[in-house]
N, C-alpha and C positions, 0 to 999 in steps of 0.2 A: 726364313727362320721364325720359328712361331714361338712368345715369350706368353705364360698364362698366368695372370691377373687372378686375385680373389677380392671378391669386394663381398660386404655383406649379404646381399641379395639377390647380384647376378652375377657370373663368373664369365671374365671376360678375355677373349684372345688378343694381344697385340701383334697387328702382322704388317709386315714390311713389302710395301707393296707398289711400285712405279716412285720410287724415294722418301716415299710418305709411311709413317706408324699410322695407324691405327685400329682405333679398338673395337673389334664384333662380338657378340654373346657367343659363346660355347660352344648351347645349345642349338644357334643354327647351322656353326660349322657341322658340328658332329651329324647332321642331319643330312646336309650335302654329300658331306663323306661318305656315310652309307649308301647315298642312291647312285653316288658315282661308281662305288664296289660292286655294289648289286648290278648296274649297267657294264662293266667289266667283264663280269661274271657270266654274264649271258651273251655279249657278243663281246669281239677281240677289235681293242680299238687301238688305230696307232698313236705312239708316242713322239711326240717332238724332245727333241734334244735339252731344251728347255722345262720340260717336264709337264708343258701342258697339252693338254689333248687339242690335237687339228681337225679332230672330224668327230663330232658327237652324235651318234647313230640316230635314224630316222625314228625309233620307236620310244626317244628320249623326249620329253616332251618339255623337259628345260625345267630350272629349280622353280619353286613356288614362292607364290610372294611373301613375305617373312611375315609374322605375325608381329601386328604392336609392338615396340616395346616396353607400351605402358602396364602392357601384364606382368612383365618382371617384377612390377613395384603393386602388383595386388592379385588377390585372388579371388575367386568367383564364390558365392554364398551360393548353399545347397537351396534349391525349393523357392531362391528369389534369384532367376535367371535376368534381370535388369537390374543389379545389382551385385557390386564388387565392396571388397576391404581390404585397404589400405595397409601394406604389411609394417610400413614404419612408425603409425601413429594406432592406426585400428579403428580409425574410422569408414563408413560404410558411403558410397558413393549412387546415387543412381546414374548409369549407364543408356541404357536404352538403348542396346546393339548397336553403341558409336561409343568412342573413345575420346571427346570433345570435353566432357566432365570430366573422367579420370585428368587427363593434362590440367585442366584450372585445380585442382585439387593438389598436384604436384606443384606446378607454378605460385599459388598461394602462400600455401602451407610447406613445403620443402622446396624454397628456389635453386640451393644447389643440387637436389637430385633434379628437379626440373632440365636445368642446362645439362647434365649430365646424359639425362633422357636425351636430350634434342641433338648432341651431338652425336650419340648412338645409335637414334635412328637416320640419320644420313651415313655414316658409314656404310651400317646395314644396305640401306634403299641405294648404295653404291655400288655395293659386293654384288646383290641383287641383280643391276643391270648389264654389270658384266657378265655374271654366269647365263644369262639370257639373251646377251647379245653372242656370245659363244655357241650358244644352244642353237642359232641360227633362226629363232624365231620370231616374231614381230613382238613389240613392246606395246603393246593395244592402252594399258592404262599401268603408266610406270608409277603413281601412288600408293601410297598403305592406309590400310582403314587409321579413321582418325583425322587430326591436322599433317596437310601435308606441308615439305618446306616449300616455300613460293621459289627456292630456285628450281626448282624441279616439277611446276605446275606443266610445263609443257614441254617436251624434249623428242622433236623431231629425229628420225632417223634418217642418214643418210649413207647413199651407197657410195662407197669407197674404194679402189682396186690396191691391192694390197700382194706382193709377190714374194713366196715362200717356198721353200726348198721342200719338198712333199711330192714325190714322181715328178721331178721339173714340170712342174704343171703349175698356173695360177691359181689364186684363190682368193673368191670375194667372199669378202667380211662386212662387216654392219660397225659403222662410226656412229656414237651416241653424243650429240651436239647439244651443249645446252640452249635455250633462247631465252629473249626478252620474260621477264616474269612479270612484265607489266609495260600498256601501251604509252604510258607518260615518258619511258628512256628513248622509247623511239623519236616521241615528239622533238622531246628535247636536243638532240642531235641531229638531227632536220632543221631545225631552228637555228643551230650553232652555225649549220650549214648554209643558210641562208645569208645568216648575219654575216659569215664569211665573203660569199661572194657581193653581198651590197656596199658594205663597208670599205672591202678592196675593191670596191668597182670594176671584178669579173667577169668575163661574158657568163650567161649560164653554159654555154659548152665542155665548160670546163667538166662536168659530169660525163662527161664520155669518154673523157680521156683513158687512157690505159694503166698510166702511171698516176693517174691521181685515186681512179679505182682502186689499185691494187696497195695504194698505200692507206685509203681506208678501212678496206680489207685486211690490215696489217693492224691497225689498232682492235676494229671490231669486227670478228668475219659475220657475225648475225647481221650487222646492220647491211639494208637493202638501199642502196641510194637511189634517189627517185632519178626520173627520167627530164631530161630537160624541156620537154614538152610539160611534164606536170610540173615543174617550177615554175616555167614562162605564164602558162595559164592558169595556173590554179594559186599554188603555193606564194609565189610573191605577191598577187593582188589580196592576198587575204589577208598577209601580214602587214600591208601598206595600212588594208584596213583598220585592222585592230590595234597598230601602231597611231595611226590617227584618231583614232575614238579615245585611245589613251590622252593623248595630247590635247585633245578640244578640252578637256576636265582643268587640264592649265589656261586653255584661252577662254573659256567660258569666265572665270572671275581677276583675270587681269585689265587692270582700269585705261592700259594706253598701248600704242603699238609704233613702231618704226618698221616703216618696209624698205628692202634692200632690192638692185635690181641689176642682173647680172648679165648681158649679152653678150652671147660666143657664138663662135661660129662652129658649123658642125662638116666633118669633112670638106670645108672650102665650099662649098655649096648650100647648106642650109643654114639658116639664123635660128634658136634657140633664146628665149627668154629664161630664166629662173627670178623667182619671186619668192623673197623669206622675208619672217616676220621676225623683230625683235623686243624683247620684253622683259620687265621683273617681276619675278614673281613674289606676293607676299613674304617669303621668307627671304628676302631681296637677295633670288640669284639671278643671275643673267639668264635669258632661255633664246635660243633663237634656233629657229625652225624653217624648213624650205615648205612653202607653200606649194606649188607648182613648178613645173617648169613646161614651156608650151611652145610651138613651134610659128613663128611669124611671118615666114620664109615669104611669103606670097601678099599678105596682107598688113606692111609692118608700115601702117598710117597713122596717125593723133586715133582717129575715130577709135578704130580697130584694137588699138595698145588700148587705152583707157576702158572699152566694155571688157578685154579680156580681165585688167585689173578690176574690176568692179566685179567682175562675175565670180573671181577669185575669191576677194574678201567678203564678198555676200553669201558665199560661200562655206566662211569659217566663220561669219558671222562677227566681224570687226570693220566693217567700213565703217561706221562712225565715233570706231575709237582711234582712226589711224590721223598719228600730229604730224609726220612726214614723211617723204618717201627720198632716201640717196640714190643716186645712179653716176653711170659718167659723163661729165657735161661737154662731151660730146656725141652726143644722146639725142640732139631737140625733140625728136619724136616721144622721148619720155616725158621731158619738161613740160609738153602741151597737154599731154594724158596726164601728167597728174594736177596741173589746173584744169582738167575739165571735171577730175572728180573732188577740186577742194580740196587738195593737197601741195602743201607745200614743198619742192624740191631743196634738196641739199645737193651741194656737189663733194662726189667723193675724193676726199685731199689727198690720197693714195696716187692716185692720177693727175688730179692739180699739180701736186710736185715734179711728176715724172714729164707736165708738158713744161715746167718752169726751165728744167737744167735742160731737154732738147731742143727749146730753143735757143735758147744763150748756146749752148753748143752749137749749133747751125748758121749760131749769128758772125761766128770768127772765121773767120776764112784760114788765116793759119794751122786751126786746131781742125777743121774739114780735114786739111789736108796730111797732118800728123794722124788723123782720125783713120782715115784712109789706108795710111801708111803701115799703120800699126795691124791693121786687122787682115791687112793680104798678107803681110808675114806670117803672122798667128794661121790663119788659110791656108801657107805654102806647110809648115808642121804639119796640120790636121792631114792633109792628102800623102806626104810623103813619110814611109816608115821609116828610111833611111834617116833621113832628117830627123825627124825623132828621136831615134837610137843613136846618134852620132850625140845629139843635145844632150840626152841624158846621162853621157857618159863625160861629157865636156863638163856636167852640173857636178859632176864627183872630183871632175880633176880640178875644180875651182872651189871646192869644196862649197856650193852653192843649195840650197834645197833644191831636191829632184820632185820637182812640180811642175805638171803640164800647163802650157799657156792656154790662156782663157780668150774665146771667141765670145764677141758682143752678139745681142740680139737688138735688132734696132730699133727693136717695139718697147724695151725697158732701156733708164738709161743706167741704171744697175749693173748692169751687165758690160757697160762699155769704162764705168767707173774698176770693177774688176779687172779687165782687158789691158786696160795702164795701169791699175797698181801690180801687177803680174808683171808686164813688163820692164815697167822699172826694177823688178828686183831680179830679171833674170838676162837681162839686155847684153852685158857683158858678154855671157852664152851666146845668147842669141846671134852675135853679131860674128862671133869665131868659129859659129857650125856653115852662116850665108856666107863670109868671107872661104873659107874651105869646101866649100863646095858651088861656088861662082855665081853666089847671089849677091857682089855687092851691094846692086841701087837699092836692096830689102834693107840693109843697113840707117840704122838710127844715128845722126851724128851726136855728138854730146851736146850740144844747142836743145836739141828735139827731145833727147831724155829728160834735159832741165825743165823744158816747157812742160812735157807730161807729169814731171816731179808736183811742178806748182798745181797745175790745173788739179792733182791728186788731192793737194793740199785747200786748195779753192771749196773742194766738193766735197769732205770729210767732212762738215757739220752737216750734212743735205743727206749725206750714205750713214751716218749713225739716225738720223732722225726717221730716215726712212727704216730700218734695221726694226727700229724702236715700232714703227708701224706695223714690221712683218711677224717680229716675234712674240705678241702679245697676241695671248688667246681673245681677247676683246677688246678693241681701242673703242673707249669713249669719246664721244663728240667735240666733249669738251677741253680736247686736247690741241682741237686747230688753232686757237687763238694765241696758245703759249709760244708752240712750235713756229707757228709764222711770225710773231715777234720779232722771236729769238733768231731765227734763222736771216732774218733781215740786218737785225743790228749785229752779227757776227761779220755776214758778207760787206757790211758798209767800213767794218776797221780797215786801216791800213791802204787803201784804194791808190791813193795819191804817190805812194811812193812804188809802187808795184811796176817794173817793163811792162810794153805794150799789151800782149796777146794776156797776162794775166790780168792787168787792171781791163780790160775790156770785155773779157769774162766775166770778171765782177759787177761792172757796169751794165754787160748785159743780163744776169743776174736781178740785180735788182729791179730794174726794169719790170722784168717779165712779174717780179712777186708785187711790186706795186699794181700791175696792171690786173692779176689775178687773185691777191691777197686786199683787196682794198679795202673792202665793205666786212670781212670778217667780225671786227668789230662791231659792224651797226646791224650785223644780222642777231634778229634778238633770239631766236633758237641758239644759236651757239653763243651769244653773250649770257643768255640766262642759265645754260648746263654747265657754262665754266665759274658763275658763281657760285649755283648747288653743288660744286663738286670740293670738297673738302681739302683737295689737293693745293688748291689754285686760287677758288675766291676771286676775290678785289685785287690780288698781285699781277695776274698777267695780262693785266690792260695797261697803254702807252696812251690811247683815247680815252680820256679826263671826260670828255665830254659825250661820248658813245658810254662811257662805266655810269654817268649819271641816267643817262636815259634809261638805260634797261636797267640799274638799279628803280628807277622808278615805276616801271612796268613790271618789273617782279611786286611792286608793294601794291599794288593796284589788282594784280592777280592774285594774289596772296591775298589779300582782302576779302575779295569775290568768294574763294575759296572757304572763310573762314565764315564768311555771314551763308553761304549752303548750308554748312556744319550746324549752324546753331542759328536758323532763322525763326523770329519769332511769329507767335501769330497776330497778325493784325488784324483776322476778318473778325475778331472777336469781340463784341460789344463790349464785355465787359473789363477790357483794357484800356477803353475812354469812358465809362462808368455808366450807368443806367439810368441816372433821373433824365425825365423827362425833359424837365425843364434846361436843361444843359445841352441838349442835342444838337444846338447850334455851335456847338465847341468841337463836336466831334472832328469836323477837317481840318480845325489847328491841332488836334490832338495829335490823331494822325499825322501830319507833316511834322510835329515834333516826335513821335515815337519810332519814325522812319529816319530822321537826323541824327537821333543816338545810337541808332542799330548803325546805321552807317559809320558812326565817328567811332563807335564800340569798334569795328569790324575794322579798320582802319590803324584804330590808336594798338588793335594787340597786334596784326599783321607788322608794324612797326616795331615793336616792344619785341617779338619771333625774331624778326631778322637781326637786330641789333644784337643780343646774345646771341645770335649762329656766327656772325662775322666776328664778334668777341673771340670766339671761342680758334684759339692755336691752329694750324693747318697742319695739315699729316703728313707723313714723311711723301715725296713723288711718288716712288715705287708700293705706295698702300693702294690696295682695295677702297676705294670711294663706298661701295655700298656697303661694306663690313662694318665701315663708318657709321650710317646711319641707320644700319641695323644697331648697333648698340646704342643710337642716340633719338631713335624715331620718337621716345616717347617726352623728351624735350622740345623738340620741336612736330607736334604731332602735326600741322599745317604745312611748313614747309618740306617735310617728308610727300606728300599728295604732289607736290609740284617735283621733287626730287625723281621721284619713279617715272613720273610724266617726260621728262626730260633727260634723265642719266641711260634712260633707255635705247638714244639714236646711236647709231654704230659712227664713227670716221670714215670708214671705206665699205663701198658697194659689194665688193668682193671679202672675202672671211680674210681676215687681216694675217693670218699664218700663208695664205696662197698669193697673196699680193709680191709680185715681181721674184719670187721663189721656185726654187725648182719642183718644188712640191707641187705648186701651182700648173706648173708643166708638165708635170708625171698624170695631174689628175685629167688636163687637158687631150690628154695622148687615150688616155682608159676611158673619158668618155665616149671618145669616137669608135672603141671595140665593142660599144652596146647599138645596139637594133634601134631604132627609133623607135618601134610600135613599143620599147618600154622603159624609153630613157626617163617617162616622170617616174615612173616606180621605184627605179634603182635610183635615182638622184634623188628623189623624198626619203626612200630609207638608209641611205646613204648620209646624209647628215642625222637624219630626227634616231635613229638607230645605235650610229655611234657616241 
């Protein structure tokens, strides 16, 4: 149904076409109309039931292409044929057989007839295509003189099979598809694509799939996914590139570095290194970045670790900004490679702790053997459905939470810490599905559930502290010395009056944290990051005498620091004065103008720290460097040491994957990638996300 419009200038048709109005000039309908009459006219064409014609005779040569519509809004001057006038103002335009000036004339001067134009002429260059794709003809150049719209810069046809009731016969027709109006949306989606499968650590096969095709096809049928041959070879090494060239502009002007060091095993058969760097950046945020990751399988000796690390950071050009390297100390091969390149080792406390509780666990023989007990049950569940479903329905009639029981992994002891508190809360169950189905010896007596009660109770300050490891986006350094404190004088309460198998827990416990937490204290990497940490300070030392030492090594460093900053010049004569006659004074001079430089450098490094330790501690859970981003310019000296040191990580491994199932997940996805490009995807895989 066709509704007609008057406007002042162009008379316009409203037509209702595939659920859409819209509006075309008049005078191109009526134009149409005619040559469709006149083609009528001369031969007999049939009609579809729908009203529109199925077969457009051979000697039809298809509508023309519509004229401008910026001629509705002017008319052409007699005798100056590159020149038009403007019918709504009456100004005169030069032209030059293009319609590029009329539009800026309309866009300038009438912006509402301008937009008015523009959506006029896509209607039209719409109507257009269709009569031309009816006409059965090729679309050689679907454009109008003038600007054309960029959706419509390039419009592929494709052939389509299409079946129509017309002498029961088939009939192809021409599907007009828009595409890309520019190569940047392709980029961009290729990219997204990318980032998808490094981030989720996909194999590239995934490209081939059927269902992953067809569901990209479902958002954009234009877009072409590349081949996973050209991701493997091409595409992801370029983005690794250009990803790292981004990132060296942060390592290029950061003044220190901590390196992490991460060994896994790859399918049970190869060893794998990963190497990340950590850092702050002037606008003090954390950065931390995978370096490499490199395969050692063959050659994993001192010699051989330490040139690869050397070859690494010579590489990114930080070997002589790197103050230490964490790994897990049970590692030696690392220990020796990074004293061979002058680096000092940290051991990661993530793993410190987790040998502390499996030993003291290993050390009780009672608790082996509840240990034991508890996890072939959990085992006989896991294998049997019955047993399962029989539990789960015993968890309803005891009105219990219906939670499956948890299997330990013997590599965390996290997981065995879970395994007993699961079981204690669901033991009742447990014991009424083994009894009904002729599993007494599986049975817990109430003795056994007490003991695992306590030992639960034993290890809750061990499994928040460790929690406290896993769930923070980045544990700082300077967090070992509070946690091993505390965790020592929590496990030392109450010892004495405890039954056997707990008090020897505890016993064994402590043990293990004196024999592996000893020196925490006197190591001055982590005594000096828990003083610059705002958090902590001078509180979380029990060693009086370990807080004086590295208090005095920070003031010593601090010093150092502060006479770089503002050293004077000495070579200059005329700082011990020029008469002649006096020249014998010059090397008392000197030796007194080097004693006030030093006691200057000395007396304000003093003066710095006394107001920093003044100054209130921050709540635990605060940001340390939010801190002294807003206070850097108070202490502009002890800020240099801060970045230097708030820099080192707690654990070798990224503190959210440590003894997590995340940790596991990513463990599992590593080993679905190809070797020839596990650095590629494990480099964009962290620096990416």
């Amino acid at each position: 149904m066709n509704n007609f419009s008057t406007s002042p200038l162009v008379q316009f048709a409203s037509i209702e076409q595939g659920g859409r109005v819209r509006k075309t000039p008049v005078a191109y309908l009526q134009t149409e109309e005619t040559k469709v009459r006149r083609t009528r006219s001369s031969k007999q064409v049939p009609i579809m039931a729908d009203g529109v014609t199925s077969i457009i005779p051979k000697s039809n040569k298809g509508p023309k292409r519509p004229r401008s519509v910026v001629w509705y809004y002017f008319d052409k001057i007699l005798n100056e044929p590159q020149r038009a006038r403007c019918k709504m103002c009456g100004a005169t335009c030069h032209h030059a057989n293009n319609t590029s000036n009329l539009f800026k004339h309309l866009r300038v001067k009438h912006p509402s007839t301008y937009r008015e134009a523009e959506s006029q002429r896509e209607a039209e260059m719409e109507l257009y295509l269709e009569l031309k794709a009816k006409s059965g003809k090729p679309i050689i150049r679907p454009g109008i003189r003038g600007r054309r719209p960029k959706a419509l810069t390039a419009i592929p046809i494709v052939k389509a099979e299409e079946t129509v009731l017309l002498n029961n016969s088939p009939r192809e027709t021409l599907v007009v598809r828009k595409s890309y109006g520019a190569e940047k949306v392709k980029q961009t989606m290729t990219r997204a694509l990318l980032k998808m499968i490094t981030v989720d650590l996909h194999p590239a096969s995934i490209v081939n799939g059927k269902g992953f095709r067809e569901f990209v096809k479902s958002l954009d049928s234009r877009y072409e996914i590349p081949s996973k041959k050209v991701i493997v070879k091409n595409l992801l090494s370029e983005l690794a590139e250009e990803t790292k060239h981004k990132i060296k502009l942060d390592v290029v002007i950061a003044s220190y570095f901590a390196l992490t060091v991460e060994t896994w095993t790859y399918r049970d058969s190869q060893i794998f290194m990963t190497l990340s760097a950590h850092f702050i950046k002037d606008s003090w945020e954390m950065s931390s970045i995978v370096l490499e990751t490199f395969d050692c399988t063959e050659e994993k000796t001192e010699t051989n670790i330490a040139t690869s690390f050397k070859r690494i950071t010579e590489e990114w050009g930080i070997t002589d900004r790197v103050i230490a390297l964490v790994a897990d100390n049970t590692e030696d091969v690392i220990h020796s490679a990074a004293l061979v390149n002058g680096w000092e080792e940290l051991v990661c406390f993530g793993h410190t702790i987790n040998i502390v509780i499996t030993n003291a666990l290993t050390s009780v023989a009672e608790l082996v053997r509840i240990q034991k007990k508890t996890s072939d049950a959990v085992a006989y569940f896991e294998k049997s459905t019955k047993a399962a479903d029989t539990l789960a329905a015993v968890q309803q009639q005891h009105s219990l939470p219906v939670h499956k029981l948890k299997q330990e992994n013997l590599r965390y002891w996290t997981s065995t810490y879970a395994m007993f508190e699961r079981m204690v809360e669901q033991y009742e169950a447990v014991n009424t599905v083994l009894c009904f189905l002729g599993k007494d010896h599986m049975c817990l007596c109430d003795d056994e559930v007490e003991l695992i009660r306590s030992v639960v109770e034993v290890l809750k300050p061990f499994e928040a502290a460790t929690k406290e490891l896993c769930t923070e986006q980045y544990t700082y350094m300077s967090k070992v010395i509070p946690i091993a404190t505390l965790l020592q004088q929590v496990t030392s309460v109450g010892i004495a009056t405890l039954p056997g198998p707990q008090s020897a827990l505890k016993n064994a416990l402590i043990t293990q944290m004196q024999q592996l937490f000893a020196n925490v204290e006197n190591n001055y990497k982590l005594a000096v990051s828990t003083l610059l940490d705002p958090r902590f300070k001078r509180h979380a030392f029990t060693d009086l005498s370990a807080l004086d030492i590295a208090h005095q090594r920070l003031l010593n460093e601090l010093a150092t620091v502060v006479q770089n900053s503002d050293t004077p010049s000495l070579g200059n004569d005329a700082a011990y004065g020029n008469d002649p006659t006096g020249s014998f004074w010059n090397m008392f001079d000197r030796k007194v103008s080097e004693a006030g430089a030093m006691k200057t450098s000395a007396s304000e490094a003093d003066n710095e720290t006394r107001r920093y330790f003044k100054e209130a501690n921050i709540p635990r859970n605060a940001n340390p460097l939010t801190w002294w981003k807003l206070n850097e310019v108070q202490f502009p000296n002890l800020k240099v040491l801060a970045q230097k040191y708030l820099c080192i990580p707690a654990t070798s491994t990224a503190s959210n994957q440590l003894f997590t199932k995340e940790g596991d997940v990513i463990a599992y996805k590593r080993e679905q990638i190809k070797p020839n490009i596990l650095h590629t995807m494990l480099f964009l895989n962290k620096n990416l996300a």
